[in-house]
C-alpha positions as CSV (number, residue, x, y, z in Angstrom):
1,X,-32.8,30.3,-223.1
2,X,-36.2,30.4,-224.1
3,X,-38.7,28.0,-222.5
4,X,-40.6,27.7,-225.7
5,X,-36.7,26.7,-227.5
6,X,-36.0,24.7,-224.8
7,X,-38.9,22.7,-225.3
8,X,-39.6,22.7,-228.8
9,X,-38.6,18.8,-229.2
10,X,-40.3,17.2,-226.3
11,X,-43.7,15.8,-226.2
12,X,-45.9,17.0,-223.0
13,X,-49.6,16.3,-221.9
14,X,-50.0,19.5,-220.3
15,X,-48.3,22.9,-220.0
16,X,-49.4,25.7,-217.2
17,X,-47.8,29.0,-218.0
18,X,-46.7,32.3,-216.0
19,X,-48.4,35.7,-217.8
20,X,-44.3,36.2,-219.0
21,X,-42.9,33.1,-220.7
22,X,-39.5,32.6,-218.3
23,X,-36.0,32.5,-219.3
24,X,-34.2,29.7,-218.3
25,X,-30.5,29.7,-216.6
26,X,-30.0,26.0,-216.1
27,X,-31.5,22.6,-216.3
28,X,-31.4,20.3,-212.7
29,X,-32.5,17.1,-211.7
30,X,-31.1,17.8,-208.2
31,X,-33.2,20.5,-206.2
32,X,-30.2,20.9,-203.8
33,X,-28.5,22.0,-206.9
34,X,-31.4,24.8,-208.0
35,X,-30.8,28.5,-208.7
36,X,-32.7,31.2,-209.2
37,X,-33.8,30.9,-213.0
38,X,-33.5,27.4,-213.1
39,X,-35.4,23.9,-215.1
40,X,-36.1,21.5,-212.2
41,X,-37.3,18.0,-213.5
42,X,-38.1,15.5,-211.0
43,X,-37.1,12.0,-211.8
44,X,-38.5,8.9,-210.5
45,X,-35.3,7.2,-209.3
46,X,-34.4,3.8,-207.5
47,X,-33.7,5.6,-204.4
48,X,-35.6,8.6,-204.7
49,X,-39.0,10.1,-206.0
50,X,-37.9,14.1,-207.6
51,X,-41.5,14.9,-207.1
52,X,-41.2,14.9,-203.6
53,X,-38.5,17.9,-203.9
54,X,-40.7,20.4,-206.3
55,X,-41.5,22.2,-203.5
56,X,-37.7,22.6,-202.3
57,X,-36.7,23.6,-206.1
58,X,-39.1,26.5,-206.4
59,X,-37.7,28.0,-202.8
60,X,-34.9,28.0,-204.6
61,X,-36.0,29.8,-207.4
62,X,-36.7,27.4,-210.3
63,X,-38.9,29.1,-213.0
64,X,-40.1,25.9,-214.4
65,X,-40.8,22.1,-213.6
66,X,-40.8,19.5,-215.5
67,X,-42.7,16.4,-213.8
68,X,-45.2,13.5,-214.3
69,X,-48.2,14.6,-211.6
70,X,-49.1,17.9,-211.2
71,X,-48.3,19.3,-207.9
72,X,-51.4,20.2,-206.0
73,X,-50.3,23.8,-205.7
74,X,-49.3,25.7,-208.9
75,X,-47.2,28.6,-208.5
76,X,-48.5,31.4,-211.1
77,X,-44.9,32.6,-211.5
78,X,-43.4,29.1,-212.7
79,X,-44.3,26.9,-215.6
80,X,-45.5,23.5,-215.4
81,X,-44.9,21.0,-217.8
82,X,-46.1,17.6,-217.6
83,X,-44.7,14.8,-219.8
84,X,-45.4,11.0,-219.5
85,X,-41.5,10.2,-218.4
86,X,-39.4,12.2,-217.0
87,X,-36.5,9.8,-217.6
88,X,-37.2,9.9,-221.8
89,X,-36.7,13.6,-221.9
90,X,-34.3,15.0,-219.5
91,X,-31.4,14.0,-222.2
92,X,-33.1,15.6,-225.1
93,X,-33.5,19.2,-222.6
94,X,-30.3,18.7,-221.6
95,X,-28.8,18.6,-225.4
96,X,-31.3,21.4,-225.9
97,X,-30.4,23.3,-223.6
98,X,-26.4,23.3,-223.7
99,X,-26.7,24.1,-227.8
100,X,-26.5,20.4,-229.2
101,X,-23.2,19.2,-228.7
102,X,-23.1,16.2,-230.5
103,X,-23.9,18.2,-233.7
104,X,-20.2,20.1,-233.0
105,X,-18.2,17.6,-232.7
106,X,-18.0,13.7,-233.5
107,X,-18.8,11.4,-230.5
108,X,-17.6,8.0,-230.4
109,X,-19.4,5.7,-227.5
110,X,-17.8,2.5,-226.3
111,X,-19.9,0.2,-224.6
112,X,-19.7,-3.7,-222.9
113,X,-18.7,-4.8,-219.9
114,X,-14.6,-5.1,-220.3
115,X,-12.2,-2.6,-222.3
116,X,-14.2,0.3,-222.2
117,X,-12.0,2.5,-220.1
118,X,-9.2,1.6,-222.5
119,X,-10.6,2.0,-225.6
120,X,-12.5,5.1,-225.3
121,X,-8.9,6.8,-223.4
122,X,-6.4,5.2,-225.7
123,X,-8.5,6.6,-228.4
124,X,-8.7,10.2,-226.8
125,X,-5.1,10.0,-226.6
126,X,-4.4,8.5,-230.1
127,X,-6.2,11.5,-231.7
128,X,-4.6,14.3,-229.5
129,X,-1.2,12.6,-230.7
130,X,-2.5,13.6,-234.4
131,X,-3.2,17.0,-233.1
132,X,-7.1,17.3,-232.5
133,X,-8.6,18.9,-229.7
134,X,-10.7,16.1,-227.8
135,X,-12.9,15.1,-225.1
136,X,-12.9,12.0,-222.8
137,X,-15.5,10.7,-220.8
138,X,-14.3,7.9,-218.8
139,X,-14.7,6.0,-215.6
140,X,-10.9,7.1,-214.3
141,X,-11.5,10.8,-215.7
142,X,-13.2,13.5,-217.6
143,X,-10.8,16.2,-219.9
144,X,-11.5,18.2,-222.2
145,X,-8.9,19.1,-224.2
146,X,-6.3,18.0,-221.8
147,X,-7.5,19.2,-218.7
148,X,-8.9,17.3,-215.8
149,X,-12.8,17.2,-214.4
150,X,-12.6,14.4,-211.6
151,X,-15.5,11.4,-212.7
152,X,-18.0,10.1,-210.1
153,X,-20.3,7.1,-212.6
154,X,-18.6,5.5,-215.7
155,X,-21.3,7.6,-217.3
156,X,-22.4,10.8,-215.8
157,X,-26.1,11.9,-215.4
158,X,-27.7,13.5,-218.7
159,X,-27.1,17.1,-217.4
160,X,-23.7,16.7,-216.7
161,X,-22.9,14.2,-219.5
162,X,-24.1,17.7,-221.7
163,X,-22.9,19.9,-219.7
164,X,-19.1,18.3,-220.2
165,X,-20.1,17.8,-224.1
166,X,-21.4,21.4,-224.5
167,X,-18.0,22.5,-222.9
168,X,-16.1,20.5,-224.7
169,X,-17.7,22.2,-227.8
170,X,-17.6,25.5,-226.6
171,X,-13.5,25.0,-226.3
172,X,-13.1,23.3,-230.3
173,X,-13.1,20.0,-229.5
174,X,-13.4,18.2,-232.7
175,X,-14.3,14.4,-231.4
176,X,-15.5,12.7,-228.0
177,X,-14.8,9.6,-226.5
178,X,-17.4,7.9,-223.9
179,X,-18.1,5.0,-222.3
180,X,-21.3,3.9,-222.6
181,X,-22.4,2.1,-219.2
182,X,-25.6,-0.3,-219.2
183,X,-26.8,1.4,-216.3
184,X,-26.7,5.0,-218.5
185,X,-28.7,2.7,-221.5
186,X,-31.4,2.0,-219.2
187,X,-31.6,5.2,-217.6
188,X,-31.5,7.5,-221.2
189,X,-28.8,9.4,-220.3
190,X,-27.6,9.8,-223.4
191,X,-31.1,10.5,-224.9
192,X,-30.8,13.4,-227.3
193,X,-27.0,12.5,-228.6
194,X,-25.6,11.9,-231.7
195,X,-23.4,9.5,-232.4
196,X,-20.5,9.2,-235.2
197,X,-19.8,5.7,-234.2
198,X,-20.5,2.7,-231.7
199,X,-18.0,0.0,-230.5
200,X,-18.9,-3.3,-228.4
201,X,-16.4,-4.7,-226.9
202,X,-17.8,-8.1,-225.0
203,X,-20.5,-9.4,-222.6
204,X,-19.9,-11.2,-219.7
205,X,-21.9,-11.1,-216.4
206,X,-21.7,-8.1,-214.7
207,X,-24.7,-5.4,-212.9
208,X,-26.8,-8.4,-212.8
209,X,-28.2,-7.1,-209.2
210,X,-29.1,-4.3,-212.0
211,X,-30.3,-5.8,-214.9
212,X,-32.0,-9.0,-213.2
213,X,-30.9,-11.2,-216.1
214,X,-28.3,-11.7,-218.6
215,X,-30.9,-11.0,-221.3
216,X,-32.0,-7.6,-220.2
217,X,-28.5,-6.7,-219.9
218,X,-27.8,-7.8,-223.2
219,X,-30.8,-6.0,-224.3
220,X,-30.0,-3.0,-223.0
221,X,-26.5,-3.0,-225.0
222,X,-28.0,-4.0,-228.1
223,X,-30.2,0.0,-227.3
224,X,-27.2,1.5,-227.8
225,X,-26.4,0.0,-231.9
226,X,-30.4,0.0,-232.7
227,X,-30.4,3.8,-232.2
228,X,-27.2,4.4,-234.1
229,X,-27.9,6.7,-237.2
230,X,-27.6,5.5,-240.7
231,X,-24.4,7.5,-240.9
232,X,-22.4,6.3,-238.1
233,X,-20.5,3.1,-237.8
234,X,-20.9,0.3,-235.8
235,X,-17.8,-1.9,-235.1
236,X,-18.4,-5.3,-233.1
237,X,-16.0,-8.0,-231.7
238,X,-17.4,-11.0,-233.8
239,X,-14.6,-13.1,-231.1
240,X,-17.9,-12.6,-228.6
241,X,-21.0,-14.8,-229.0
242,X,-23.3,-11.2,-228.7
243,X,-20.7,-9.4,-231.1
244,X,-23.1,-10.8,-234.1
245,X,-26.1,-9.6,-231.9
246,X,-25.5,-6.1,-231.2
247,X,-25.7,-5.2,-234.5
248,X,-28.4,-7.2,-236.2
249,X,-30.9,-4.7,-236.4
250,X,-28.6,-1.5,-236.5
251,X,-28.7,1.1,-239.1
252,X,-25.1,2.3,-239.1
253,X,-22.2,0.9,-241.4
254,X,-20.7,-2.3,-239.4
255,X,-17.1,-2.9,-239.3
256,X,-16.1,-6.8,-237.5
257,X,-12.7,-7.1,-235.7
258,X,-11.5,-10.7,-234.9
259,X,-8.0,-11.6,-233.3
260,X,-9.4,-15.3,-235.1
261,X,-11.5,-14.6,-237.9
262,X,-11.1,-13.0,-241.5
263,X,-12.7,-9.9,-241.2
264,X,-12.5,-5.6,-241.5
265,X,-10.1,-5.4,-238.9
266,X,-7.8,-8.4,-237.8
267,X,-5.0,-9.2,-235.7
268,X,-2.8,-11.6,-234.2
269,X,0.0,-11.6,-231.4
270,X,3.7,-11.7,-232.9
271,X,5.1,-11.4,-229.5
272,X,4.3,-11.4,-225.7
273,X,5.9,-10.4,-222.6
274,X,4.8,-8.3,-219.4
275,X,5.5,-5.1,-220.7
276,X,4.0,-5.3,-224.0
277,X,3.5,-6.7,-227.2
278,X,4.4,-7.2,-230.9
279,X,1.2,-7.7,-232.6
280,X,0.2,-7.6,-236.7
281,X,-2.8,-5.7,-237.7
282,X,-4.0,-6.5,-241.3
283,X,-0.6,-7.8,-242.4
284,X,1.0,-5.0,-240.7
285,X,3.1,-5.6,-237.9
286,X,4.2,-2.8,-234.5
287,X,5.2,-3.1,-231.1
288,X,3.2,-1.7,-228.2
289,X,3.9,-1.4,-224.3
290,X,0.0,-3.1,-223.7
291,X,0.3,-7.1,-222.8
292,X,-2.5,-9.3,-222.9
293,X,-5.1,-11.1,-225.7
294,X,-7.7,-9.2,-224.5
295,X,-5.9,-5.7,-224.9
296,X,-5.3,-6.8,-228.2
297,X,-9.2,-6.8,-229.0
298,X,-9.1,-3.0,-227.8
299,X,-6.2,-2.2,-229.8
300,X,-8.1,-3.6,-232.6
301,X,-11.6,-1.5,-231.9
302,X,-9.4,1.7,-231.5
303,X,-7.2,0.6,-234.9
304,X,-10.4,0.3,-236.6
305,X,-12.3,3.5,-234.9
306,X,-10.0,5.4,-235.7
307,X,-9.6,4.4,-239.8
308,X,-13.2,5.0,-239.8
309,X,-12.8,8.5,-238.4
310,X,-10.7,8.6,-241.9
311,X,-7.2,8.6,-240.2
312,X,-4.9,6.6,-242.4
313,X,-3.9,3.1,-241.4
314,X,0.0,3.3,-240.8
315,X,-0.3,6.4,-239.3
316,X,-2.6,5.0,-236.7
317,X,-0.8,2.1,-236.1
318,X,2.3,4.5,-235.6
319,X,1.1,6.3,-232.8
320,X,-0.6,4.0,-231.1
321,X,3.0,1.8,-230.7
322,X,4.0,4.9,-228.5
323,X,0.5,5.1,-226.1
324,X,1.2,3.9,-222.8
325,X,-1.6,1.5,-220.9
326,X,-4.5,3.3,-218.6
327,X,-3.7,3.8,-215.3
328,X,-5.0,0.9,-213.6
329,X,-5.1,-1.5,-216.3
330,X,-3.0,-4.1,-216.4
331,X,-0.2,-2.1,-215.0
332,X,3.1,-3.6,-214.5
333,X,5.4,-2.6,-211.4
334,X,8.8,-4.5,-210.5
335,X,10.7,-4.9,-207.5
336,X,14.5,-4.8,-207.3
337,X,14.2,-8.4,-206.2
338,X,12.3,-9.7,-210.0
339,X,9.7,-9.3,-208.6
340,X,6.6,-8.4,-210.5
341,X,3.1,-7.1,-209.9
342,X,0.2,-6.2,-212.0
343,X,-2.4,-3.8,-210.7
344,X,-5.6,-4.5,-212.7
345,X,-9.4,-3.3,-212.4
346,X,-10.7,-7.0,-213.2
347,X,-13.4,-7.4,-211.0
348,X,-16.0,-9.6,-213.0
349,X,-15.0,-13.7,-213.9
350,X,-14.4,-12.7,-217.0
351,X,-11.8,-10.3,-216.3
352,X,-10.0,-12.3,-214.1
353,X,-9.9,-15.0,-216.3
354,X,-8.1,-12.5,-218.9
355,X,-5.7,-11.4,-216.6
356,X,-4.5,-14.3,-215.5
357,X,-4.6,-15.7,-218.5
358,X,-2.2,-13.4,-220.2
359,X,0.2,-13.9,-217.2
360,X,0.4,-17.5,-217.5
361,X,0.9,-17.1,-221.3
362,X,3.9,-14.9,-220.4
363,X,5.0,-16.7,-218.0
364,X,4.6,-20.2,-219.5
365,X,5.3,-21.9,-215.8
366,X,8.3,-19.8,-215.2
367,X,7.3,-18.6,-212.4
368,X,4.4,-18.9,-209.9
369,X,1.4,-16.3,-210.3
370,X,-0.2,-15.5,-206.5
371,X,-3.5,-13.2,-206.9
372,X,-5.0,-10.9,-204.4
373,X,-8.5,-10.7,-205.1
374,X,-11.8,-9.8,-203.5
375,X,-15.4,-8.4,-204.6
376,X,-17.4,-5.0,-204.2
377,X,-20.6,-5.5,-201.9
378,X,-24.3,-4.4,-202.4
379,X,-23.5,-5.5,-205.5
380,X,-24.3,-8.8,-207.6
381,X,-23.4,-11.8,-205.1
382,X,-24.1,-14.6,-207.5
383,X,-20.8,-13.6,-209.5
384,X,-18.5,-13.7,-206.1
385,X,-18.0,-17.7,-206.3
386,X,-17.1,-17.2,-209.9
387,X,-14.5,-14.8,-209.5
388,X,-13.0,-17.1,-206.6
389,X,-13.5,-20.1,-209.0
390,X,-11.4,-17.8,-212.0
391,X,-8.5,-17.2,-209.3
392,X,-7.6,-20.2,-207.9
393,X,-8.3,-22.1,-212.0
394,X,-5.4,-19.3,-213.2
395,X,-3.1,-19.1,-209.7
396,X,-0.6,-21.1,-207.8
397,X,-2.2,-19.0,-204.6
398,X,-5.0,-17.1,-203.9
399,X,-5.5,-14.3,-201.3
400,X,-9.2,-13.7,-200.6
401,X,-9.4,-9.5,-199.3
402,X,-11.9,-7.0,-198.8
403,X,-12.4,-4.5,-202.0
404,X,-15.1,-1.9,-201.6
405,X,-17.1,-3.6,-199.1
406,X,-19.8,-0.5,-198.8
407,X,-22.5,-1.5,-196.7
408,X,-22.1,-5.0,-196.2
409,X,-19.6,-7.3,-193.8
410,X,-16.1,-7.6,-195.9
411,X,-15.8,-11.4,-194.1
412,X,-19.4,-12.0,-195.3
413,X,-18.2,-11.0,-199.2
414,X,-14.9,-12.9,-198.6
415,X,-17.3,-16.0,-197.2
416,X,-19.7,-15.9,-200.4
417,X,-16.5,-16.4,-202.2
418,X,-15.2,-19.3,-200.7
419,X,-18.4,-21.0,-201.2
420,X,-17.7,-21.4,-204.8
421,X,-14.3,-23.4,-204.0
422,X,-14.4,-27.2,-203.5
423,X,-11.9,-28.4,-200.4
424,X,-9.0,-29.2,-202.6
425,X,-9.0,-25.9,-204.3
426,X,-9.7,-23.9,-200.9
427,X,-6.3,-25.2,-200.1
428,X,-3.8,-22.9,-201.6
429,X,-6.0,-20.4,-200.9
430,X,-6.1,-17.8,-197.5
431,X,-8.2,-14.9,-197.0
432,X,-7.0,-11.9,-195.0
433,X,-9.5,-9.0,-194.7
434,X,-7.1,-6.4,-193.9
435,X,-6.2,-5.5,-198.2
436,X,-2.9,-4.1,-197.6
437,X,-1.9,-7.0,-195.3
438,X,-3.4,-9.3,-198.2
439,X,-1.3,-7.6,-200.5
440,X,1.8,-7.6,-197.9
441,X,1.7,-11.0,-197.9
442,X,1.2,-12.2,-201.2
443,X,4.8,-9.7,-202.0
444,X,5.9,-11.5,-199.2
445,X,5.2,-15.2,-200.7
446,X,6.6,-14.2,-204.2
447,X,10.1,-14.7,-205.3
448,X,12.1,-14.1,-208.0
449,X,10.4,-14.3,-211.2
450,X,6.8,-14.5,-209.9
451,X,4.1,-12.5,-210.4
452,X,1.3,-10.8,-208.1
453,X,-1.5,-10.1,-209.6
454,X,-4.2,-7.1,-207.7
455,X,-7.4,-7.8,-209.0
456,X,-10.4,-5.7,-208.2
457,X,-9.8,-1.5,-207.9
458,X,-6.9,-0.8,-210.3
459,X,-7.3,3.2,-210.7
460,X,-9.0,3.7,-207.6
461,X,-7.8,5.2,-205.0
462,X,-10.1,4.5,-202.2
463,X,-11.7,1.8,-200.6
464,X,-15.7,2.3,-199.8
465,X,-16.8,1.5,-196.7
466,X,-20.2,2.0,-194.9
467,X,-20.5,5.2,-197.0
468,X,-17.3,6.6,-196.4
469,X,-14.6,6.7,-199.4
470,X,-11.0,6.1,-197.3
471,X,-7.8,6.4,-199.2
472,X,-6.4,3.1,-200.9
473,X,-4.8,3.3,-203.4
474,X,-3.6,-0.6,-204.6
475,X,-0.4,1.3,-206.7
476,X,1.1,3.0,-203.7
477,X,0.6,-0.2,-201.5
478,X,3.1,-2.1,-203.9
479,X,5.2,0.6,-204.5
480,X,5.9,0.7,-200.9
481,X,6.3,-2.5,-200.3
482,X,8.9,-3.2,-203.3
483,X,10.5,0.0,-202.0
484,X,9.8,2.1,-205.1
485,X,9.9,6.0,-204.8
């Protein structure tokens, strides 16, 4: 591509061009990642300045850099263009650059801090049921069109986030599904898309080591709705406080859903066991395998996402009754013995509370619910307490573990958690570092008829520590245990 095309819609201070106006072959914001013919832009990052790496990138062959200062040295062969933010623009070059996606296809994003991963995959499945080729971007996995691009962030960086977008173009996909992560909202990653359609989900604290406060991270999830175009939609859960608040200042069409309240898209549950649901959507009624009253809010944003996308009501509610729950998501395995255990990627208060809510719904004292639980570290502490507070409110026992303790002490994480527990409530609970010990023995302490619950990792299948990703996976750990091939 042209530089002068690939430029055309950014704003820059200052441009320094070569005698021939370069071609370019790709956009980077990682000068380990530069080839010959390549855009480098150097980002100012948490971690990292990209300025310091201009150098490195024209080595490697870059034919132009975008930056905020100058280097001291030009290079008469490269182009230099210098823009205010870095950040603002690398979505809009990226977009520009892989032949504006979003202008292809329709792109739903799906944003809040629980039932992303659901949503945005059940609806990627719902629509290739109805025979459209699609396009997922999730937190478990990327596909386009059915096949499988591993995901590193909830949200990938604005190069790749195109890159997958432009591909998933290039192949006929007519829609794309994304979650929309707060950290991605802050950063403009997806500066330069287009959106058909937003949906909230809910806020509860989460990234607060991120975001500082509740308010900036509520802010930054409002970003997403305020820059929706007048011809998308905007569907909010008016069962959250901030559903009402996302919205207020958006220019799309707004849809409500409510599992309480009179509005575009309500339902109710019918039914409820472990491995599913009968639930009535607008007076209609179906049966699907998902359990739990928060997967009946997502069931409602993808009900109504997809009738907005013009898909007809009964149809909808047709094929979702056959979609199966995302791996990792309040996934039901049972043992021989009646055993049960649910494998879930809970890992903010919130979340827990969910969980174990719907299990003592289903169980209504039938049995006795022992959760293994623990918390990521270098992450936000202040929420640890919480989540130990959450378990032992909704369990007969509690098993304090390790979960991705990255950098820090996994009997330092599990000791911020305790803190949160008065005397009385710290005893029926026992924390055993070791997770698959901690989820040996909680299998051990069940018996017929109760439940373990795995709160924390769900789809993952590692465990992060001091940098190094080991295998883990929380599914086969059960599995082996109940003696499941």
């Amino acid at each position: 591509m042209r530089l002068n095309e690939l430029i055309k819609n950014i704003q820059y201070s200052r441009i320094v061009l070569p005698k021939e106006e370069p071609d370019v072959t790709g956009v980077n914001i990682d000068s380990r990642q530069v080839q010959q013919g390549d855009m480098f832009i150097a980002m100012r990052g948490t971690q990292v300045d990209g300025h310091q790496y201009i150098a490195s990138a024209e080595e490697k062959g870059a034919v132009a850099i975008v930056c905020e200062t100058m280097p001291q040295q030009l290079n008469p062969e490269i182009a230099y263009i210098q823009i205010n933010n870095a950040q603002s623009v690398c979505g809009q070059l990226a977009t520009t650059f892989y032949g504006n996606p979003t202008q292809k296809l329709k792109l739903v994003g799906v944003t809040g801090t629980n039932g992303k991963t659901t949503i945005a995959t059940l609806l990627y499945e719902l629509f290739r049921e109805m025979g459209h080729k699609c396009g997922l971007l999730s937190t478990v996995c990327n596909y386009i069109d059915g096949k499988a691009y591993p995901s590193t962030h909830t949200t990938p960086d604005a190069i790749n986030l195109n890159r997958l977008l432009g591909a998933m173009a290039d192949e006929g996909c007519e829609y794309a599904f994304m979650e929309v992560s707060s950290h991605a909202l802050a950063q403009e990653r997806v500066g330069g898309l287009t959106f058909a359609g937003g949906i909230f989900t809910n806020l509860t604290r989460d990234h607060i080591d991120f975001h500082e406060t509740m308010e900036n991270y509520l802010k930054c999830k409002k970003s997403f709705f305020d820059a929706l175009p007048r011809d998308a939609f905007a569907i909010t859960n008016i069962d959250d406080k901030n559903g009402p608040v996302m919205v207020q200042n958006t220019r799309a069409d707004i849809k409500k859903y409510s599992t309480r309240m009179l509005c575009d898209y309500k339902g109710r549950i019918v039914e409820t066991h472990l491995d599913g649901m009968i639930l009535e959507f607008n007076n209609c009624e179906f049966a699907t395998p998902l359990t739990g009253r928060f997967n009946v809010s997502n069931l409602l944003a993808i009900y109504g996402a997809a009738v907005e996308l013009g898909k007809e009501p009964g149809e909808v509610l047709r094929v979702l009754s056959t979609l199966r729950p995302v791996s990792g998501r309040f996934e039901a395995i049972h043992s021989k013995e009646g055993v049960s255990a649910i494998v879930d990627y809970a890992h903010t208060p919130d979340a827990i509370k969910n969980v174990l809510g719907t299990v003592n719904e289903v169980l209504r004292g039938r049995g006795q619910i022992i959760t293994v639980v623990g918390a990521g570290g270098n992450r936000d502490k202040g929420k640890r307490p919480i989540m130990a507070q959450e378990a032992v409110k909704g369990s007969n026992r509690v098993i304090i573990t390790s979960d991705n303790p990255r950098f820090e002490e996994p009997q330092d994480i599990i000791n911020d958690m305790l803190a949160g527990l008065t005397d009385e409530q710290k005893k029926s609970v026992i924390s055993i570092v070791d997770r698959k010990e901690a989820i040996r023995t909680a299998c051990a302490l069940a018996q017929k008829g109760d439940v373990v619950v795995i709160a924390g990792k769900g789809h993952e299948n590692y465990q992060d520590v001091k940098g190094v990703k080991h295998h883990f996976d929380d599914k086969e750990v059960v599995k082996e245990i109940f003696n499941i091939i």
